[in-house]
C-alpha positions in Angstrom: 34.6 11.0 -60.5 32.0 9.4 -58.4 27.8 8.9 -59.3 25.9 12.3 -58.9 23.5 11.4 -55.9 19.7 11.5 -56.8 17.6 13.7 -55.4 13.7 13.8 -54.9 13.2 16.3 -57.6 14.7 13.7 -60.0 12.6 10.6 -58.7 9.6 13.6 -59.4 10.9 13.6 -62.7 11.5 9.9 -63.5 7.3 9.4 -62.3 6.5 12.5 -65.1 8.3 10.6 -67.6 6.4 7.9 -66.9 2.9 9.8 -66.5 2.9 13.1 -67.0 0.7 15.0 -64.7 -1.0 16.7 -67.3 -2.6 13.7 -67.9 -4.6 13.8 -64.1 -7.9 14.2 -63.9 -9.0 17.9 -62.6 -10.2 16.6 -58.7 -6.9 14.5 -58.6 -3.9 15.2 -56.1 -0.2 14.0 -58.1 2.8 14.2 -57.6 5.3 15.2 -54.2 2.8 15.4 -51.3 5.4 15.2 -48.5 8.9 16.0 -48.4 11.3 18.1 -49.6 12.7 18.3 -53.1 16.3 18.2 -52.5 16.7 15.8 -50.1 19.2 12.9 -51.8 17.5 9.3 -52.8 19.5 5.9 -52.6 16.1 3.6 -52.1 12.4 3.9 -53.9 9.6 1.7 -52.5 6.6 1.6 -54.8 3.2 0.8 -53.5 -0.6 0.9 -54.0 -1.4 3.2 -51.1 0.8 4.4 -48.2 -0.8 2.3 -44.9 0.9 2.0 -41.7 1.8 -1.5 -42.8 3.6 0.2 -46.3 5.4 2.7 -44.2 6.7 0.4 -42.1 8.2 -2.0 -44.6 9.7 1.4 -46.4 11.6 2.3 -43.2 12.8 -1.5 -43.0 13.9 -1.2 -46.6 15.5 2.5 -45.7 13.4 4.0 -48.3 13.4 7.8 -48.9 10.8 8.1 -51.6 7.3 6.1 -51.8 5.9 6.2 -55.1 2.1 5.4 -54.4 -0.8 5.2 -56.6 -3.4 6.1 -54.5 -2.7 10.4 -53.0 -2.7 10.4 -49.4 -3.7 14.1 -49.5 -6.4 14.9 -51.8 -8.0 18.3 -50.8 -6.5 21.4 -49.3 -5.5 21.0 -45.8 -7.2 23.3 -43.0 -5.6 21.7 -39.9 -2.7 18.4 -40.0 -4.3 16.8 -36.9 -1.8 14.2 -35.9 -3.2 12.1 -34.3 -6.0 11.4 -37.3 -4.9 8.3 -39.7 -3.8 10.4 -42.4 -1.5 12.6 -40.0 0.0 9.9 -38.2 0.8 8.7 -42.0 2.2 12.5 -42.7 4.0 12.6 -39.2 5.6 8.6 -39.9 7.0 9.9 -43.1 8.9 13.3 -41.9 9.8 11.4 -38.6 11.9 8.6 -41.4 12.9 11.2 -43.6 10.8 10.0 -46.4 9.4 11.9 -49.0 5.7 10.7 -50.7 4.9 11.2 -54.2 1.5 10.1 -55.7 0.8 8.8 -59.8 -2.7 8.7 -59.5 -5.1 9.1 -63.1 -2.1 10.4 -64.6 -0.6 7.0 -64.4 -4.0 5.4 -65.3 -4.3 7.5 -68.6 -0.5 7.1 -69.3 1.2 6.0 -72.7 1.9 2.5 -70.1 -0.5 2.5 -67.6 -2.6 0.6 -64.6 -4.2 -1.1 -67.2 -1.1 -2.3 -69.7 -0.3 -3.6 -65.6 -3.7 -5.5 -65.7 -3.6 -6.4 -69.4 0.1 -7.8 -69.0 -0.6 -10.0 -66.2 -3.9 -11.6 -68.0 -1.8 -12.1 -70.8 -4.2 -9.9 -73.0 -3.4 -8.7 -76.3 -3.8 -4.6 -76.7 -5.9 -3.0 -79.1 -6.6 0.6 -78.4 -7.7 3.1 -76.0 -10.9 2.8 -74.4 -11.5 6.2 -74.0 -8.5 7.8 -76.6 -6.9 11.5 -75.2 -7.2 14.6 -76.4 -5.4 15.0 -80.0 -2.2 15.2 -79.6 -1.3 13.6 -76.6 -1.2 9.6 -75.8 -2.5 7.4 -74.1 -6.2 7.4 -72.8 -8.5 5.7 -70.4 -9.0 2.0 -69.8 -8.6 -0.3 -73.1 -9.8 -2.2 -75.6 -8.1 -6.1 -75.6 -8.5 -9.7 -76.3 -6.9 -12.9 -75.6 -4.6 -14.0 -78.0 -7.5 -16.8 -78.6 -11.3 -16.6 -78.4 -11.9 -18.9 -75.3 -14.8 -19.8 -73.3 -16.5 -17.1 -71.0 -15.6 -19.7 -68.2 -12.5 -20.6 -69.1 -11.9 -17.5 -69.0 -13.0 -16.2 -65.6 -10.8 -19.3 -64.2 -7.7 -17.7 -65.8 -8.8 -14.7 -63.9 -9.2 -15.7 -61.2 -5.7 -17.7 -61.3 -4.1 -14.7 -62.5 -4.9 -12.3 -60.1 -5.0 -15.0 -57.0 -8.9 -14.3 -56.2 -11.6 -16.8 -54.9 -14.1 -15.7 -56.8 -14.9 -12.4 -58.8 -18.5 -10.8 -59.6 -20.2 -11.0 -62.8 -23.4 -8.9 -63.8 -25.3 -9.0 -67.1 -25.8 -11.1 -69.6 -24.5 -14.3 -70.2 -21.6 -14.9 -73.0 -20.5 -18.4 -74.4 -17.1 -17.1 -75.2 -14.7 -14.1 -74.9 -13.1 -12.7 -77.9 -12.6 -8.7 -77.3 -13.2 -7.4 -74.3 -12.9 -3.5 -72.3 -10.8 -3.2 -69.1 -10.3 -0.6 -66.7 -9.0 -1.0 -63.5 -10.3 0.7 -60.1 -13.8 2.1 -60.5 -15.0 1.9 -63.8 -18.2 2.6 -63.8 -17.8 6.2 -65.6 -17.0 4.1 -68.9 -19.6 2.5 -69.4 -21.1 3.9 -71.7 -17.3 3.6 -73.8 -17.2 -0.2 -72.8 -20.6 -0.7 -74.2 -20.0 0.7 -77.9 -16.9 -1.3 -78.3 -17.4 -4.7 -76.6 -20.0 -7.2 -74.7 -17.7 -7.4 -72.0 -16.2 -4.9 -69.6 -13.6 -6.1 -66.5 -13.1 -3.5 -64.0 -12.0 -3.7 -60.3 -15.4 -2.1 -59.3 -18.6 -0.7 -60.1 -22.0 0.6 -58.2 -25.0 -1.2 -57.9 -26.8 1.5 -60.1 -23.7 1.0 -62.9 -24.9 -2.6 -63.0 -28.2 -1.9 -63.6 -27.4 0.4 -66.3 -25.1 -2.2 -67.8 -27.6 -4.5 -68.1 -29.6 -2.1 -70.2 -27.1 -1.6 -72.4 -26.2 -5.4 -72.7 -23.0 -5.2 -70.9 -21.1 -8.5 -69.4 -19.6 -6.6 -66.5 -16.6 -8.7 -64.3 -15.8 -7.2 -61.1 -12.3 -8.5 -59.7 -11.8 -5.9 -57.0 -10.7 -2.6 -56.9 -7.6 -3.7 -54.5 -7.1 -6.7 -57.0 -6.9 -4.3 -59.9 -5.0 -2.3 -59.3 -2.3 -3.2 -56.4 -0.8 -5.5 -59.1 1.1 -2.0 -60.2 3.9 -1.5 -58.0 6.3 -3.9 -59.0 6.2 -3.0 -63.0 6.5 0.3 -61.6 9.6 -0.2 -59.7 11.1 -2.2 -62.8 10.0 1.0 -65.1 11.6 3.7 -62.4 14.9 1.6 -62.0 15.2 2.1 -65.7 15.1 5.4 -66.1 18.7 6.3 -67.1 18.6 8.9 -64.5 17.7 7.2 -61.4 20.0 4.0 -62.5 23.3 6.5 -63.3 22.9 7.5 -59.5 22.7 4.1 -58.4 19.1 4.4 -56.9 17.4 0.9 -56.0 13.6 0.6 -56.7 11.6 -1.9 -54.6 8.0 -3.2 -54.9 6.1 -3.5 -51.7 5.7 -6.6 -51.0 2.4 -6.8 -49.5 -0.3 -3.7 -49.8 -3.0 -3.4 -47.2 -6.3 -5.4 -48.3 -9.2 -3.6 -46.4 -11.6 -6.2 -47.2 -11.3 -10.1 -45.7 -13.8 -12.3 -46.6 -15.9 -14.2 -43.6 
C-alpha cells in the first residue's frame, strides 16, 4: 500500500500545530490566503514574505505550498487588480498552482516561536515570556533571556552582529558595562516596552519608532535595533526543519525547503 498524498489542508494543519491561530492577534490575517484546500502537496517552501524573487525560487523548487510569515492579504479585498504588486503576487501563485498560507503573530506568540528562532541563533539561554498568554494557553510575546555568561555590552553587540551577519545595529539609551538578562522581540517591538522595561535594562528588537526611543530613555531602557528584516527572516529554515517533522507531512513524503534568500528592501549607500 503506497504513502497517502498530502494535501494543503494537512500542511494547514501541520502550521496550527505549530501555532495555533488562536494565538493571532485580532487585526492579523493567518492561515490559507490563496489556494485550494485539496489540492495534493509533494514540496513546501518556507519564507519571510512572498516577493517576486520568493515566488520564483518556489516555482524553481516546484513548490505547491509557501509557508510565509509575513500575510500577503491583510484586509478584505474590494477589487484583485492584477496588475498591482500584490495581484501580480496572487495571479503568480494560481498561474503555478501554488497555494499561500501565512503564520503571522500566531507564530510569534507560539509555544516555539520567531523569538526561540532569534534566541537560538544568539545562543541565548530562555527564561520566560515577555509578555505571558492568557491562563491556560502557552506561549506569549517576546521573551525574557540571557547569555549563558554575563559578558561585556560590546562584546556583546559584536556577537550580534556576527550572528545575524549585520554591519552595524542601532542602539538607543543608556549605556550598560555588561549584559546579563536581557528582553527580545523580534519585528516591531515597540508595544513592549513598557514589559521590557519591568524585567530588564536591555531590550533587542528588530525595530522601534523614534517616539518608542524617546520613551525608552525615560524609562531607562538599553534598546538594540538589528532590523526588522534581520529579525525576523532568520525563521524559515527552523520552520522548514519543524514542518518536515510533523509525522503527518513526513508519512506522505512531503519535502520542506527554506528560501534561500528573502527580499531585503533596504541597501545601505
Amino acid at each position: 500500500m503506497g504513502k497517502r498524498a498530502a494535501r494543503v489542508m494537512d500542511v494547514m494543519a501541520a502550521v496550527e500545530r505549530i501555532a495555533p491561530a488562536a494565538l493571532a492577534a485580532e487585526w492579523d490575517n493567518v492561515g490559507l490566503q490563496v489556494g485550494r484546500r485539496r489540492d495534493p502537496v509533494r514540496r513546501v517552501m518556507t519564507c519571510l514574505e512572498l516577493t517576486p524573487p520568493t515566488l520564483s525560487e518556489a516555482r524553481r523548487l516546484k513548490a505547491d505550498v509557501i509557508v510565509a510569515h509575513h500575510p500577503l492579504l491583510f484586509k478584505p479585498l474590494k477589487a484583485l487588480e492584477l496588475d498591482s504588486p500584490s495581484g501580480l503576487l496572487v495571479a503568480g501563485l494560481v498561474r503555478s498552482g501554488m497555494a499561500l498560507i501565512a503564520a503571522h503573530t500566531n507564530l510569534d506568540a507560539a509555544a516555539w516561536s520567531t523569538n526561540h528562532a532569534l534566541a537560538e541563533r544568539l545562543a541565548l539561554e530562555v527564561e520566560r515570556p515577555l509578555f505571558p498568554p492568557a491562563s491556560g494557553e502557552v506561549g506569549g510575546l517576546g521573551l525574557v533571556a540571557r547569555p549563558r555568561r554575563p559578558v561585556r555590552f560590546a562584546t556583546f553587540i559584536e556577537h550580534v552582529r556576527k550572528s545575524l551577519n549585520l554591519r552595524f545595529v542601532r542602539v538607543s539609551g543608556p549605556e550598560r558595562d555588561r549584559v546579563e538578562r536581557l528582553a527580545l522581540c523580534t519585528g516591531a517591538g515597540g508595544s513592549l516596552l513598557g514589559a521590557a522595561a519591568g524585567q530588564a535594562e536591555i531590550f533587542l528588537t528588530g525595530e522601534i519608532k523614534y517616539h518608542e526611543a524617546i520613551e525608552a530613555h525615560a524609562r531607562g531602557l538599553t534598546v538594540i535595533e538589528v532590523g526588522h528584516f534581520e529579525s525576523e527572516v532568520l525563521i524559515a529554515r527552523p520552520l522548514a526543519e519543524r514542518l518536515a517533522r510533523d509525522p503527518v507531512l513526513a508519512a506522505a513524503g512531503v519535502r520542506c525547503h527554506a528560501a534561500g534568500e528573502d527580499l531585503q528592501p533596504f541597501r545601505y549607500a
